[in-house]
mmCIF file as Biopython writes it, N, C-alpha, C and O atoms, coordinates in Angstrom:
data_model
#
loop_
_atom_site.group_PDB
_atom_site.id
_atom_site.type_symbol
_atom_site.label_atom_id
_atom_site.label_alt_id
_atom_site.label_comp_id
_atom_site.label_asym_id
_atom_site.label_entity_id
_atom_site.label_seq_id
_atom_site.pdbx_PDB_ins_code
_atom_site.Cartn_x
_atom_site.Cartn_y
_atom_site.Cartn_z
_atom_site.occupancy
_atom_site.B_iso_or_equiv
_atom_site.auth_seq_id
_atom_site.auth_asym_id
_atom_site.pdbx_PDB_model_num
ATOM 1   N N  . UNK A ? 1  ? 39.770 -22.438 8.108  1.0 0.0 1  A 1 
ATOM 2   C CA . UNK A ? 1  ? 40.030 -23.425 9.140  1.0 0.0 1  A 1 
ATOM 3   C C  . UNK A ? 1  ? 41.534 -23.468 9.398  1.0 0.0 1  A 1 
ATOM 4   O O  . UNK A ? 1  ? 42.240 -23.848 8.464  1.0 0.0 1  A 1 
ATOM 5   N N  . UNK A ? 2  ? 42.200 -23.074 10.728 1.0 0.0 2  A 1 
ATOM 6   C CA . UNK A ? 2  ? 43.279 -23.801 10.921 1.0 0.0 2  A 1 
ATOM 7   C C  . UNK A ? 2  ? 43.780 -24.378 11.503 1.0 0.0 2  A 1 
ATOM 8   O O  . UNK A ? 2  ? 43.642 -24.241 12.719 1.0 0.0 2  A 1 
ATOM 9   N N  . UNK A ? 3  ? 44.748 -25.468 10.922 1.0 0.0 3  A 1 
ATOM 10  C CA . UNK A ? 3  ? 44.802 -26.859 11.246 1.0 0.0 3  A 1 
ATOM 11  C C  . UNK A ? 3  ? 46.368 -27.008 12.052 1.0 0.0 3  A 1 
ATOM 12  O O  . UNK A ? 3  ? 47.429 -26.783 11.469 1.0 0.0 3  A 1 
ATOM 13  N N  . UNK A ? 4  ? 46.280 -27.363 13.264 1.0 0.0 4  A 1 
ATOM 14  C CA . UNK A ? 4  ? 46.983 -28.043 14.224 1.0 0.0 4  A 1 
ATOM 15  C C  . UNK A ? 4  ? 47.709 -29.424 14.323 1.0 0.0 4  A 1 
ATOM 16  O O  . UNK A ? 4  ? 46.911 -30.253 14.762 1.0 0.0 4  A 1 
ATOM 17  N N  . UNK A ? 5  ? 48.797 -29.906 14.101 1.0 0.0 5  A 1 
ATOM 18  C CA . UNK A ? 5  ? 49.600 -31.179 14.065 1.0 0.0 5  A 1 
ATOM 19  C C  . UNK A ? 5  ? 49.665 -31.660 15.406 1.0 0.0 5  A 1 
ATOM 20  O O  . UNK A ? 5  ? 49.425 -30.522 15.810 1.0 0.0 5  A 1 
ATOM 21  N N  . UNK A ? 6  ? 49.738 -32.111 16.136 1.0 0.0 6  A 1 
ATOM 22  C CA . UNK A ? 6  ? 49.419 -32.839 17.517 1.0 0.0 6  A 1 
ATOM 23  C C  . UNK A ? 6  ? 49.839 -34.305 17.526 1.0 0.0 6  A 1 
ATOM 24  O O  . UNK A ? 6  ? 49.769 -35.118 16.604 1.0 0.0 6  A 1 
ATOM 25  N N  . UNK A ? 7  ? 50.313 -34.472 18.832 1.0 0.0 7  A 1 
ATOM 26  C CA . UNK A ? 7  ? 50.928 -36.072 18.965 1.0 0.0 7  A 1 
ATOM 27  C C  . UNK A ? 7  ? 50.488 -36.261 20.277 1.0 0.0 7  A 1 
ATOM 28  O O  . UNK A ? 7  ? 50.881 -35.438 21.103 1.0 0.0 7  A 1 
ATOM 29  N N  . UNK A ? 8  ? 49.707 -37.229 20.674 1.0 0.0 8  A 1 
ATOM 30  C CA . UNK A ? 8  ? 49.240 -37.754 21.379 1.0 0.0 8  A 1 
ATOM 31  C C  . UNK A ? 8  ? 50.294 -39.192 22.044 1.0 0.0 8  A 1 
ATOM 32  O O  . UNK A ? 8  ? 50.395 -39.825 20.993 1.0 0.0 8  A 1 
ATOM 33  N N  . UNK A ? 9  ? 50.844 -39.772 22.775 1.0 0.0 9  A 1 
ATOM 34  C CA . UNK A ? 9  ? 51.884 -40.375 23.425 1.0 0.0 9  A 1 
ATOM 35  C C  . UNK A ? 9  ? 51.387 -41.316 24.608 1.0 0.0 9  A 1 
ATOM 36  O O  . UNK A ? 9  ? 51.983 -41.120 25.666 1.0 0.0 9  A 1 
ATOM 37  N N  . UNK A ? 10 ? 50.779 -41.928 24.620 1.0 0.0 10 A 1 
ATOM 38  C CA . UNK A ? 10 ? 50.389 -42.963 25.984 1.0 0.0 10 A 1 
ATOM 39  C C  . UNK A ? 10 ? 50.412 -44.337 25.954 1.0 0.0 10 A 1 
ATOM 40  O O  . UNK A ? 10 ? 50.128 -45.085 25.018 1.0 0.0 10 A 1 
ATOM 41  N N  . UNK A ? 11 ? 50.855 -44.653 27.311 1.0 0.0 11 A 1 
ATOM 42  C CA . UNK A ? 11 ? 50.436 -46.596 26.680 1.0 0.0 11 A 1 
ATOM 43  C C  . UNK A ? 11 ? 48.940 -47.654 26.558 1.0 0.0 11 A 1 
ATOM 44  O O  . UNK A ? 11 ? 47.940 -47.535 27.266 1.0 0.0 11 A 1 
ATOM 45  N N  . UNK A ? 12 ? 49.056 -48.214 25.954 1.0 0.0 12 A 1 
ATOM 46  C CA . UNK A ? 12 ? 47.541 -48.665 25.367 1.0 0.0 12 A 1 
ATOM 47  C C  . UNK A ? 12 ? 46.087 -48.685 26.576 1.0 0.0 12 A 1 
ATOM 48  O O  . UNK A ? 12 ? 46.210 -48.996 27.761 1.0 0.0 12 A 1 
ATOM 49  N N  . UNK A ? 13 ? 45.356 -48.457 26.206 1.0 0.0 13 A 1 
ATOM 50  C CA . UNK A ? 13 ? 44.187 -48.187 27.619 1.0 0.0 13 A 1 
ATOM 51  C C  . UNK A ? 13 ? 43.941 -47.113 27.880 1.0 0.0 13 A 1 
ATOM 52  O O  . UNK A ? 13 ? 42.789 -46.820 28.199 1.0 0.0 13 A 1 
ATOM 53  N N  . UNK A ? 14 ? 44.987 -46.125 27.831 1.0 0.0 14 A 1 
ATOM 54  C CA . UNK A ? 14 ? 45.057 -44.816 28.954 1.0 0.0 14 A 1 
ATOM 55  C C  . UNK A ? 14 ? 44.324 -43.605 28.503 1.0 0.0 14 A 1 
ATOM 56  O O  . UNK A ? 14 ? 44.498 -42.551 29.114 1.0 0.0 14 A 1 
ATOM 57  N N  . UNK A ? 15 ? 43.360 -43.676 27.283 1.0 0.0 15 A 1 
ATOM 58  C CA . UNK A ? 15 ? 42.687 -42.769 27.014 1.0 0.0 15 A 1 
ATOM 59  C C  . UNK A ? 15 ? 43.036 -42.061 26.094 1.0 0.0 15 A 1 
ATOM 60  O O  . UNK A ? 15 ? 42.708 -40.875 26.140 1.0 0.0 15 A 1 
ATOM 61  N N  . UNK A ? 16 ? 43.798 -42.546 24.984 1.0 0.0 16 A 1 
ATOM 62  C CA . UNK A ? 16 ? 44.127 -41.525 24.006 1.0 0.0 16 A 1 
ATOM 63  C C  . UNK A ? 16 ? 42.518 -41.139 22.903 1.0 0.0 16 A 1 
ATOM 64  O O  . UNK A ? 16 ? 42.064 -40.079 22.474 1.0 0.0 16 A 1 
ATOM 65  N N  . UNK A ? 17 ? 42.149 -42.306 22.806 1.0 0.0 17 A 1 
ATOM 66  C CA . UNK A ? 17 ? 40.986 -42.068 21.743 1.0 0.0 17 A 1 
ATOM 67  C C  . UNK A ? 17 ? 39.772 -40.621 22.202 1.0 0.0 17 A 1 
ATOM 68  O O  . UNK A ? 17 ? 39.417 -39.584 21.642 1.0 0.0 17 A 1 
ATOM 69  N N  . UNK A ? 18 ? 39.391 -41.465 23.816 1.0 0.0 18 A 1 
ATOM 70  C CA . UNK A ? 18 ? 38.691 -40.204 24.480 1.0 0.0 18 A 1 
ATOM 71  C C  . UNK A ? 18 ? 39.004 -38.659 24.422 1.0 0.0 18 A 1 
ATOM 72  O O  . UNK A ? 18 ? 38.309 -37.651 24.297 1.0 0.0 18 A 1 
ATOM 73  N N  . UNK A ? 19 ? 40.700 -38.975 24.602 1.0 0.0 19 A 1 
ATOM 74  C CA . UNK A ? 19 ? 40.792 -37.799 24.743 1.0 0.0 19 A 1 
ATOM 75  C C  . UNK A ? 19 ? 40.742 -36.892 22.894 1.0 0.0 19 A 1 
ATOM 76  O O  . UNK A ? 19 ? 40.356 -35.725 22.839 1.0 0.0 19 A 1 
ATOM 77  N N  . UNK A ? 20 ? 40.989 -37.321 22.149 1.0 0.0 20 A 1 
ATOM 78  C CA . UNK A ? 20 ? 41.017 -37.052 20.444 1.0 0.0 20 A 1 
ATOM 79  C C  . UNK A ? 20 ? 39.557 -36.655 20.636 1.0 0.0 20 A 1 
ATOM 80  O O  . UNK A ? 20 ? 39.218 -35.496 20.876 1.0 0.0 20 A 1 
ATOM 81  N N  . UNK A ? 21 ? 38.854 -37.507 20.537 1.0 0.0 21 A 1 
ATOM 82  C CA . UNK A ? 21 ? 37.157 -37.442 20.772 1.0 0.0 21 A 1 
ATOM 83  C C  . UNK A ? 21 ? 37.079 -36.015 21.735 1.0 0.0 21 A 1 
ATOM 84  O O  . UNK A ? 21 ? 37.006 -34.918 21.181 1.0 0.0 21 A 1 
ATOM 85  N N  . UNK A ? 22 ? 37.091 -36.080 22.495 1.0 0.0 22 A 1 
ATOM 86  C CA . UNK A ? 22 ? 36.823 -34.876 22.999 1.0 0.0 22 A 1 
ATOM 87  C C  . UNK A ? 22 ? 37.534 -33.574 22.740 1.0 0.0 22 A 1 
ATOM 88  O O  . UNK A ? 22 ? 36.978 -32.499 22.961 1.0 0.0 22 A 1 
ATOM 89  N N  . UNK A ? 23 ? 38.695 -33.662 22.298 1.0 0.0 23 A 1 
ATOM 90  C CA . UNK A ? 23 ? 39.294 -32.001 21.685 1.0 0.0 23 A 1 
ATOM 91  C C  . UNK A ? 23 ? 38.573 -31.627 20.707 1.0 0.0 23 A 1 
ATOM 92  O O  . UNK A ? 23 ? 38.047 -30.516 20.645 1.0 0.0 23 A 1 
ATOM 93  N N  . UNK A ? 24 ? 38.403 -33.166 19.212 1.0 0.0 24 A 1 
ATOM 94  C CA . UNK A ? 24 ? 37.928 -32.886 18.111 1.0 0.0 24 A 1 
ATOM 95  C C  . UNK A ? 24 ? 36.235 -32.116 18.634 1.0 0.0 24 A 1 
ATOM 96  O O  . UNK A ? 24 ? 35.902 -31.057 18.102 1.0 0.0 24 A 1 
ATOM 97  N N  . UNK A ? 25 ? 35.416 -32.707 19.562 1.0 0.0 25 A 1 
ATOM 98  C CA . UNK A ? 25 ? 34.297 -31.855 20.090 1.0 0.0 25 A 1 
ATOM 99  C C  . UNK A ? 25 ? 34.481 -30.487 20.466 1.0 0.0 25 A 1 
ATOM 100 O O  . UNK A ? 25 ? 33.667 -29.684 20.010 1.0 0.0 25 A 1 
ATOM 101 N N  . UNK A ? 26 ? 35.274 -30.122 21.113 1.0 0.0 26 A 1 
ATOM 102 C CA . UNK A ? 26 ? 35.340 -29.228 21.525 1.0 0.0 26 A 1 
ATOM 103 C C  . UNK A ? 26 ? 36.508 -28.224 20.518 1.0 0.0 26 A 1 
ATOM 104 O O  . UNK A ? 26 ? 36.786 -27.116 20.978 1.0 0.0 26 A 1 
ATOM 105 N N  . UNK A ? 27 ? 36.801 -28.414 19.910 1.0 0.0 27 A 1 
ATOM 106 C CA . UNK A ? 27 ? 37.204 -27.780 18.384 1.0 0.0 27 A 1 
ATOM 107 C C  . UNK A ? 27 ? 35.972 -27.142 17.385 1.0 0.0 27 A 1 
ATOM 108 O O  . UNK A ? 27 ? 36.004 -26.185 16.611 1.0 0.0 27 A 1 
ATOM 109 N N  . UNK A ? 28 ? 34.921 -28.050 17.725 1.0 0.0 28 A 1 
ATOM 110 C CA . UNK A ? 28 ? 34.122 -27.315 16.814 1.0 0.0 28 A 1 
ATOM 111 C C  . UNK A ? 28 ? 33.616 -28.617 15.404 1.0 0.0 28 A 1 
ATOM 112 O O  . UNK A ? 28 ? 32.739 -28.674 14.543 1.0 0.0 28 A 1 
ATOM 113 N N  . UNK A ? 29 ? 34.496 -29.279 15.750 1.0 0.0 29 A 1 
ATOM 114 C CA . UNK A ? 29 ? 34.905 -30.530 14.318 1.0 0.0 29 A 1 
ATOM 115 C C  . UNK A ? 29 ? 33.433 -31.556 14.023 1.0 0.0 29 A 1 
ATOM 116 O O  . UNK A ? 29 ? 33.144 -31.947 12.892 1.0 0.0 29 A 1 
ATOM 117 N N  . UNK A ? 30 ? 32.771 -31.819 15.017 1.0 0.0 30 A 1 
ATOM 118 C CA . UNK A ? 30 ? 31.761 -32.510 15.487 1.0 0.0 30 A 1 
ATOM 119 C C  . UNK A ? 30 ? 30.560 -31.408 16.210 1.0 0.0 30 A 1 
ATOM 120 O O  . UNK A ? 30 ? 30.863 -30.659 17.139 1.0 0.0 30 A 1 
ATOM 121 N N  . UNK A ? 31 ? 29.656 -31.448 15.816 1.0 0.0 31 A 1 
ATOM 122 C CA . UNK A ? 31 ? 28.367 -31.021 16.117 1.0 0.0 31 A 1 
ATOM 123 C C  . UNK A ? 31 ? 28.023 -31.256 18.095 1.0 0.0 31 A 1 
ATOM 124 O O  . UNK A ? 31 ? 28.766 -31.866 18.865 1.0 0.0 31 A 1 
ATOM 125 N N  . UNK A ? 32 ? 27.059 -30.745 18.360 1.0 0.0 32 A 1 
ATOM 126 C CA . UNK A ? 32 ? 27.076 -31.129 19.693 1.0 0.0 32 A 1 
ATOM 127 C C  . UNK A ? 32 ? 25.865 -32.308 19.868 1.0 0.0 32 A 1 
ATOM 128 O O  . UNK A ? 32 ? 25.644 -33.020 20.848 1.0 0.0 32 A 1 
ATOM 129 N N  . UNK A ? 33 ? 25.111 -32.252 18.468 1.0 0.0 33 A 1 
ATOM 130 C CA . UNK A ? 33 ? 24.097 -33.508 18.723 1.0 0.0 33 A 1 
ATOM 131 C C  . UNK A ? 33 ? 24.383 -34.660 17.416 1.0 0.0 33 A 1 
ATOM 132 O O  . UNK A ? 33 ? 23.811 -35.711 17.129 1.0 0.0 33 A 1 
ATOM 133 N N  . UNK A ? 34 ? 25.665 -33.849 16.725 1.0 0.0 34 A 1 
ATOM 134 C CA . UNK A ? 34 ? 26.230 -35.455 15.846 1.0 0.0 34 A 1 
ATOM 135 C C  . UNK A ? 34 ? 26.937 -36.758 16.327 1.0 0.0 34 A 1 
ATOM 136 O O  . UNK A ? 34 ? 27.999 -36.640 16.939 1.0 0.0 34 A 1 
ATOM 137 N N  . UNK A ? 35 ? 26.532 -37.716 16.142 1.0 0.0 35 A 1 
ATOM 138 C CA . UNK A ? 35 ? 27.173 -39.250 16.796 1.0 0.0 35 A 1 
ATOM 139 C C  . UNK A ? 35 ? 28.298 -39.417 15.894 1.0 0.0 35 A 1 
ATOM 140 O O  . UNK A ? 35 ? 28.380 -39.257 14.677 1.0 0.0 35 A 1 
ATOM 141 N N  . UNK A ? 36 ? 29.335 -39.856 16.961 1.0 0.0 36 A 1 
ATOM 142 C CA . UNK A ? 36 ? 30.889 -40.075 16.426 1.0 0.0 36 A 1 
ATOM 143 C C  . UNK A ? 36 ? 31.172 -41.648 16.811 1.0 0.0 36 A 1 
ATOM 144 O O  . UNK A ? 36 ? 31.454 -42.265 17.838 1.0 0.0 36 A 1 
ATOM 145 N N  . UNK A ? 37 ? 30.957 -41.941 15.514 1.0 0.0 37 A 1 
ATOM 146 C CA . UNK A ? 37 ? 31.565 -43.930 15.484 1.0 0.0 37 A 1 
ATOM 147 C C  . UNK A ? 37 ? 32.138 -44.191 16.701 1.0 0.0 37 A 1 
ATOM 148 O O  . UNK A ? 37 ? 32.995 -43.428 17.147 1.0 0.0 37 A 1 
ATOM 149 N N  . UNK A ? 38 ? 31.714 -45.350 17.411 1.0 0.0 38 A 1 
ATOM 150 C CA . UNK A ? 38 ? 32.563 -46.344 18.321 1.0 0.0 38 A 1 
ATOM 151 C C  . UNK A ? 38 ? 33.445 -46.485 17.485 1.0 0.0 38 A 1 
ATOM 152 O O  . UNK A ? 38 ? 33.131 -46.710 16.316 1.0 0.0 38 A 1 
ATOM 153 N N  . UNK A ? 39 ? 35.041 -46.368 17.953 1.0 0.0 39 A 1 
ATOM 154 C CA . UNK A ? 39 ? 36.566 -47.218 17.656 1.0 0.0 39 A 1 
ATOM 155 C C  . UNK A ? 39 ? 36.310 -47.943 18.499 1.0 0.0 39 A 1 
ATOM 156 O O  . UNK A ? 39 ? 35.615 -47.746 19.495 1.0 0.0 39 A 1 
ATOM 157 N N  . UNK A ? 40 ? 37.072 -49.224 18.040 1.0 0.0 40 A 1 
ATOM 158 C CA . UNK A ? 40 ? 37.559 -49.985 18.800 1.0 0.0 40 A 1 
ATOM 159 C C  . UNK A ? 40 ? 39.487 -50.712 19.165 1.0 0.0 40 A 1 
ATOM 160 O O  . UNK A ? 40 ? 39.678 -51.531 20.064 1.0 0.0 40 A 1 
#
């Protein structure tokens, strides 16, 4: 596995979580029919 350091930068609202959520999917990190916890 290799692992990537990344900084994500926005002001509150603007989609940072979605967007984490969706790289980590599309990384491979998460299954395509595993459920990933509501954050809040």
């Amino acid at each position: 596995m290799r692992l990537r350091n990344i900084a994500i930068i926005a002001h509150v609202d603007h989609g940072k979580t979605t967007l984490i959520d969706v790289l980590l999917r599309q990384s491979g990190a998460f299954r395509d029919n595993e459920r990933v916890a509501e954050r809040a």
